[in-house]
C-alpha positions in Angstrom: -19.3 17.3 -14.8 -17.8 15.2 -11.8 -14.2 16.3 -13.2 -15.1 20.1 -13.4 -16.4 20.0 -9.7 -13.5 18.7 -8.3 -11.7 21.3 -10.4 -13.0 23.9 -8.9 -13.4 23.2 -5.4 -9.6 22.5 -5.3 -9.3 25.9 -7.5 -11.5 27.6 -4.5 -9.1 25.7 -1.5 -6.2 26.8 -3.5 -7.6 30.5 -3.6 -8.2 30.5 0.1 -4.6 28.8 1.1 -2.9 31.6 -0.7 -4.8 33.9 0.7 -3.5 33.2 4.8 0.3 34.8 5.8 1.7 32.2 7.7 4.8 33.2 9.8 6.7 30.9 12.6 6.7 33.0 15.6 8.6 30.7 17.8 10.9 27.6 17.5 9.8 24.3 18.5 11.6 21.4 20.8 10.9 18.0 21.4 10.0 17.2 25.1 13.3 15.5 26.8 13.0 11.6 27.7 14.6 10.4 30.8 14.6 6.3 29.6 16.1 3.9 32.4 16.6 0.5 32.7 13.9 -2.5 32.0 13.4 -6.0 30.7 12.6 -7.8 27.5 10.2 -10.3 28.0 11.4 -14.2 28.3 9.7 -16.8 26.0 9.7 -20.8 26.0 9.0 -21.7 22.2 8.4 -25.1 21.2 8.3 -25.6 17.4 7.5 -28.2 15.4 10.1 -30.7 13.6 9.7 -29.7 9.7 11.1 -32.2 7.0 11.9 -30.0 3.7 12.5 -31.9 0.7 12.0 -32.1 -3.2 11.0 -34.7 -5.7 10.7 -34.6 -9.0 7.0 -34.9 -10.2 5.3 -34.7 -13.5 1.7 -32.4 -14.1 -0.6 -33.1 -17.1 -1.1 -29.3 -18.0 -4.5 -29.3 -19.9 -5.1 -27.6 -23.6 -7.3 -24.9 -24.3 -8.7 -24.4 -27.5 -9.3 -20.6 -28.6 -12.0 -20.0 -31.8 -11.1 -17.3 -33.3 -14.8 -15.6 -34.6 -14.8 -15.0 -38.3 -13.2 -11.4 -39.4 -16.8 -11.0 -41.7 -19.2 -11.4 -39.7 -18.8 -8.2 -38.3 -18.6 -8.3 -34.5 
């Protein structure tokens, strides 16, 4: 019922869109920008020392065992 709703209240928009004549009756123009001359903004950054390196480590990944139910029993 929700689907058939929708459906027609976009039907109805669509009817009333197509019903307007829309015609450009003038161009349009971006405003002009007169931009002069600034300054970016100055920054003292201290960061901190980073040490990147890799080792070799091993991971005990644990098992998971899946039952299967019976095909029979009907579930």
């Amino acid at each position: 019922m929700h689907k058939f709703m929708t459906a027609a209240a976009a039907g109805v928009a669509l009817i009333g869109l197509s019903a307007c004549d829309v015609e450009q009756t003038q161009e349009g123009e971006l405003p002009e920008v007169s931009v002069e001359g600034g300054q970016m903004p100055e920054f003292d950054v201290d960061t901190a020392d980073v040490d990147v390196r890799t080792e070799e480590a091993t991971v005990e990944v644990p098992v998971i065992d899946i039952e299967e139910p019976n095909a029979g029993d009907g579930n």
